[in-house]
C-alpha positions as CSV (number, residue, x, y, z in Angstrom):
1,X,-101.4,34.0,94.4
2,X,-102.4,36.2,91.5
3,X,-102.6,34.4,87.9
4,X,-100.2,36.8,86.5
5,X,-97.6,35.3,88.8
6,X,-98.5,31.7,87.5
7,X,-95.5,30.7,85.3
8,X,-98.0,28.4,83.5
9,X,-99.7,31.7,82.5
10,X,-96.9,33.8,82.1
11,X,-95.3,30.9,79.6
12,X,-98.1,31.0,77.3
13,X,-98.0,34.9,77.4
14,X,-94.3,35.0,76.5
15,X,-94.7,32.6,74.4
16,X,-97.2,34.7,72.2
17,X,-95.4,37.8,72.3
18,X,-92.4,35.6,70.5
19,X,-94.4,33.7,68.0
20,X,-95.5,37.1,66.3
21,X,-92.3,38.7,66.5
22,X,-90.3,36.1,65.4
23,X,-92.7,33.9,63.8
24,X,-92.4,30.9,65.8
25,X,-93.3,29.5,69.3
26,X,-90.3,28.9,71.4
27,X,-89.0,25.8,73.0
28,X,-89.0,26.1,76.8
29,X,-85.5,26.0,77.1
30,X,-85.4,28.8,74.8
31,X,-88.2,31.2,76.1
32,X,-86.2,33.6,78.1
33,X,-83.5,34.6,75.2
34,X,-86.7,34.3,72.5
35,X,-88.7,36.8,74.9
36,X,-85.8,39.4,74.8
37,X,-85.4,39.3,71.4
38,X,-88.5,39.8,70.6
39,X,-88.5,42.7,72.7
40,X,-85.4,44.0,70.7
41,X,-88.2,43.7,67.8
42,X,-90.9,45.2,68.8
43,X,-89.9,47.8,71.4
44,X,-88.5,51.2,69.9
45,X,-85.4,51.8,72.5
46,X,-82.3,49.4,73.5
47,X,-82.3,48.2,76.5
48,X,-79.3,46.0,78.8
49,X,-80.0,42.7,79.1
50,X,-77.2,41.0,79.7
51,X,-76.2,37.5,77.2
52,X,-76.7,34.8,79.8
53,X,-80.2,33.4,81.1
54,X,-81.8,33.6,83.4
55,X,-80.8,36.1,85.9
56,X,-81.1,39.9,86.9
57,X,-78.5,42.2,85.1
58,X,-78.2,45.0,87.4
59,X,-77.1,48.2,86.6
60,X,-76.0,51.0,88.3
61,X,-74.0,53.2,85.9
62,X,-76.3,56.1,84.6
63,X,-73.2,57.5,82.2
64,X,-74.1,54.3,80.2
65,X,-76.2,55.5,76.8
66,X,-78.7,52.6,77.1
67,X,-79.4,53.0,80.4
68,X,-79.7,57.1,80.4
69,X,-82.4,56.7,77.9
70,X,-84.3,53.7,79.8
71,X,-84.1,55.7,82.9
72,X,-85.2,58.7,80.9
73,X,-88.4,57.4,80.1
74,X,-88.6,55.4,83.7
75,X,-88.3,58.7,85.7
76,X,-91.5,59.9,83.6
77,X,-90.2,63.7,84.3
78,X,-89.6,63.4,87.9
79,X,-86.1,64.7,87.7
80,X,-82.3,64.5,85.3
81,X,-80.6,61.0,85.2
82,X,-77.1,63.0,85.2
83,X,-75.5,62.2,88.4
84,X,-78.4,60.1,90.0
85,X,-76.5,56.7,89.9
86,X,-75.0,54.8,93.3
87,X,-71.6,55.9,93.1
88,X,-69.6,54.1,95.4
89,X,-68.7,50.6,95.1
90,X,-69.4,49.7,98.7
91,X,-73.0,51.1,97.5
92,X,-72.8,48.7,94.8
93,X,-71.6,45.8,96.6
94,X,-74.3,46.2,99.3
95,X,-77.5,46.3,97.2
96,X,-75.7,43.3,94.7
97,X,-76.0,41.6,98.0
98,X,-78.8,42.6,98.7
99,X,-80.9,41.6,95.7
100,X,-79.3,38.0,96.2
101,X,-80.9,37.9,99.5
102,X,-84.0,39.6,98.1
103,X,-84.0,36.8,95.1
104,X,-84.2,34.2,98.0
105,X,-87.0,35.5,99.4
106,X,-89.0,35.7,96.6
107,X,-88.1,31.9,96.3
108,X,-89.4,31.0,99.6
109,X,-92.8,33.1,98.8
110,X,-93.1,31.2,95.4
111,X,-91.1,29.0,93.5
112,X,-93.5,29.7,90.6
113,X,-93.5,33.7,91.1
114,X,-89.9,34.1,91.5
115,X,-89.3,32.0,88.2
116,X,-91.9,34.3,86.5
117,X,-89.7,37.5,88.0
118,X,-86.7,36.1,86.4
119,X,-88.2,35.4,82.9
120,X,-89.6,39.2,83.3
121,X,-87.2,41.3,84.4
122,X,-84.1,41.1,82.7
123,X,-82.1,44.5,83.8
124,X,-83.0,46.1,87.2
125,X,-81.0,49.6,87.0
126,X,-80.5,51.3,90.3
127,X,-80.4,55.1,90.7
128,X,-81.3,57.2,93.3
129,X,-84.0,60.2,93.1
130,X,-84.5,62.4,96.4
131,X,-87.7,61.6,96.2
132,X,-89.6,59.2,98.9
133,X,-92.6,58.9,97.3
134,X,-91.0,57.2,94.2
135,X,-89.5,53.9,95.0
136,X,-89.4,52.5,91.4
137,X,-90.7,52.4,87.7
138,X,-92.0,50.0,85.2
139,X,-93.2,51.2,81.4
140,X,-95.1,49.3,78.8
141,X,-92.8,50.3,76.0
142,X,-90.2,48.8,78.0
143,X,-91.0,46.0,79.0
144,X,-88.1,43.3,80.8
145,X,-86.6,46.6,82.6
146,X,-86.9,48.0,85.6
147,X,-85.9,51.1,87.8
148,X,-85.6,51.1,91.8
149,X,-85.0,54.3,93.8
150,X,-83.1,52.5,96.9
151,X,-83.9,54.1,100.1
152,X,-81.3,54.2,102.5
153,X,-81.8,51.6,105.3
154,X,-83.4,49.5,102.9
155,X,-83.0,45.6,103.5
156,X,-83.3,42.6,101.4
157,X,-87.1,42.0,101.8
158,X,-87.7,45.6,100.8
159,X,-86.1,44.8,97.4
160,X,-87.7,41.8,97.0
161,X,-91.2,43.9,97.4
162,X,-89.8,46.0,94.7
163,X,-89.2,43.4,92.8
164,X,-91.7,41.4,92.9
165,X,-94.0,45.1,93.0
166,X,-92.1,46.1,89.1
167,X,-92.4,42.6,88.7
168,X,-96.5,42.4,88.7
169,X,-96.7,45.9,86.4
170,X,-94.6,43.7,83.7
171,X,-97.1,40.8,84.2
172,X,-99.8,43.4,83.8
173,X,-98.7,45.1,80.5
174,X,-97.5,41.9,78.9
175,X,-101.1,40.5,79.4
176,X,-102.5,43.2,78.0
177,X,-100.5,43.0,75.1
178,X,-101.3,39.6,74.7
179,X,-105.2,39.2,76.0
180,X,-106.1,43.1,76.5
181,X,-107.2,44.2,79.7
182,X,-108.8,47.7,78.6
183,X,-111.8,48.6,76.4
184,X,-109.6,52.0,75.8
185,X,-106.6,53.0,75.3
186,X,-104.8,54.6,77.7
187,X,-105.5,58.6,76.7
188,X,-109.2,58.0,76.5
189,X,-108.9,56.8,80.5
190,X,-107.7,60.0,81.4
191,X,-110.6,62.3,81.3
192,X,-112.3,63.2,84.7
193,X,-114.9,60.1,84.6
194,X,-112.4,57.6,84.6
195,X,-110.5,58.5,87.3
196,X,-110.1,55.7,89.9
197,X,-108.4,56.1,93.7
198,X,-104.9,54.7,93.4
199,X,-104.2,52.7,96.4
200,X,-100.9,52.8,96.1
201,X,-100.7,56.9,95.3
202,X,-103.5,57.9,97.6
203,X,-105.0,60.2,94.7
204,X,-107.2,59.5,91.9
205,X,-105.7,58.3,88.9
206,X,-106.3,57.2,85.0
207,X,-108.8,53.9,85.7
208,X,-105.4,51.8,84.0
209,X,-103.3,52.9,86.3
210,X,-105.5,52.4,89.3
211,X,-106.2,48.6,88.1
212,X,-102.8,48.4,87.7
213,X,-101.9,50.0,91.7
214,X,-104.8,47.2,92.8
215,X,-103.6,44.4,91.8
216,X,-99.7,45.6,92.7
217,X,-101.0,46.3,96.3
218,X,-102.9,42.6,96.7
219,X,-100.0,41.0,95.0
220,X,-97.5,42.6,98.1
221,X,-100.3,41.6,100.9
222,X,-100.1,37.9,99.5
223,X,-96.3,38.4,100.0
224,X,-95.8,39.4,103.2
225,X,-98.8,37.0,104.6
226,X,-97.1,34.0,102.7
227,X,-94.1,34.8,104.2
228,X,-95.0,36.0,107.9
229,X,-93.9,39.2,108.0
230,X,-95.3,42.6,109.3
231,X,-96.0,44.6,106.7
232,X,-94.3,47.8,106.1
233,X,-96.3,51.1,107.0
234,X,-96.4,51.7,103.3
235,X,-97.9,48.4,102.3
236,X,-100.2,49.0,105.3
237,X,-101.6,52.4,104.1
238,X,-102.0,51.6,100.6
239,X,-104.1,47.8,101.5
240,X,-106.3,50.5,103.8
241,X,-107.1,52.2,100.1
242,X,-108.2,49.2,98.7
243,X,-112.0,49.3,99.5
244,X,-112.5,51.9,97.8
245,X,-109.9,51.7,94.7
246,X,-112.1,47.7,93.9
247,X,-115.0,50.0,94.6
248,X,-114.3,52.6,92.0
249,X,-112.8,50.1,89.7
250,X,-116.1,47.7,89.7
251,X,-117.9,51.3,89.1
252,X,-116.3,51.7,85.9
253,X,-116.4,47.4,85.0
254,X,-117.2,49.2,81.7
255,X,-113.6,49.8,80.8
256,X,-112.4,46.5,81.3
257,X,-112.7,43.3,78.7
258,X,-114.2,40.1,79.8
259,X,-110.0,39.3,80.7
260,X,-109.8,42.2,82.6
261,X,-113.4,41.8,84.5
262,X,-112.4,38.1,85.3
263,X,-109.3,39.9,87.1
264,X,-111.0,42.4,88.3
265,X,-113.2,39.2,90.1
266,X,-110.2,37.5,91.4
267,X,-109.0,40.6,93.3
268,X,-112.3,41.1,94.9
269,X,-112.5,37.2,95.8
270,X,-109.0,38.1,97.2
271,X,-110.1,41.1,99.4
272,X,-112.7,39.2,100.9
273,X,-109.8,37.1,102.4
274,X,-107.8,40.0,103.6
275,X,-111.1,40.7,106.1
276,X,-109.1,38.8,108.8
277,X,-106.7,41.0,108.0
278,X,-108.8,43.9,109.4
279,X,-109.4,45.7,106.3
280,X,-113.5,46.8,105.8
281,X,-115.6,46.1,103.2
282,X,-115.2,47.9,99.6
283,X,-117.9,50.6,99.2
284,X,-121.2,49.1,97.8
């Protein structure tokens, strides 16, 4: 299992991000509410958490003001929050259930990852796009929310691959916040020669975002392998990208910190287990 799914690892993490923002380190007991208030802190937008710890506040009411503007800036452009919600409370009801089963799941894969994806993820808020290509959002200025695009026909171990999928991109941008992955930032890993295979997109993308599809994609391989279960056509196209995504990373080691390189190693050690899996060898 990856290291960012540790709760050991992700403790310390949280534990960091509270101790500047508030100026002290919290007890364990405490870590969950210290973590979202100092994301009230340090983030510039409101988010809903809900007062009680720990659990999943899940939303599905885009007329609410905090949630417009987290979905605003989740959607990233792809289309207007007005009128995307799920509507009907048999809609609600379902996925509610849903993500109870999915939480469940997540439990039987890892009692250590599914306590890191409740310390995490405070709010999942569920609207719908008519997009299939989206199925869900994470943002580094917003970190401990979530967005998921439910698909009809969906069942519980499809959320809990969302999950647990949103989940890894909040590990990611928490550790770089923490222990910084990246030699640049983010605008300077956008120009032509930094532009990695996305595994998960299918298209070259910004060498962060590609690191951050990577380790997203080995993360949901370890999941469905822990747990026994066929992997989804989705899963199985983007692990088929991974060759060459570790190859074009490794290409481009240069852009990584010595934290980010020993990740960067751990994923490749990872691939070379997935060769049972019948998935060739990363470009050389």
């Amino acid at each position: 299992m990856l290291p960012l799914l540790e709760r050991d690892y992700v403790d310390y993490n949280v534990d960091m991000v509270a101790l500047f923002a508030l100026g002290t380190r919290p007890a364990p007991a405490a870590r969950f509410d210290a973590y979202r208030k100092a994301l009230l802190r340090l983030q510039p937008r409101p988010f809903p958490f809900g007062p009680e710890s720990p659990h999943h506040l899940l939303g599905f009411d885009v007329a609410d003001l905090v949630a417009r503007e987290c979905l605003e800036l989740l959607f990233d452009g792809r289309g207007a929050v007005e009128g995307s919600g799920v509507s009907s409370d048999e809609g609600v009801r379902e996925i509610s259930q849903l993500v109870r089963e999915a939480e469940h799941l997540l439990e039987a894969y890892s009692g250590s990852a599914a306590s890191v994806l409740r310390l995490l993820i405070g709010s999942i808020l569920f609207a719908r796009l008519p997009v299939e290509d989206v199925l869900g959002s994470s943002h580094g200025a917003l970190l401990g929310t979530i967005w998921i695009n439910p698909m009809a026909g969906w069942k519980a171990v499809d959320y809990a691959e969302m999950i647990l999928h949103e989940g890894v991109h909040q590990s990611l941008f928490l550790d770089e916040k923490v222990n910084t992955l990246f030699t640049r930032p983010p605008r300077e890993m956008e120009t032509d020669d930094c532009l990695v295979l996305s595994p998960s997109l299918a298209q070259p993308r910004p060498y962060d975002l590609a690191y951050h599809s990577t380790v997203v994609v080995t993360a949901l391989h370890d999941f469905y392998v822990a747990l026994g279960l066929p992997r989804p056509p989705r899963v199985e196209g983007n692990l088929g990208r991974l060759p060459d995504a570790l190859a074009g990373l490794r290409r481009r080691a240069d852009l990584l910190t010595d934290h980010g390189e020993r990740i960067l190693r751990f994923l490749e050690g990872e691939f070379r287990s997935l060769r049972g899996a019948a998935v060739p060898d990363p470009a050389t």
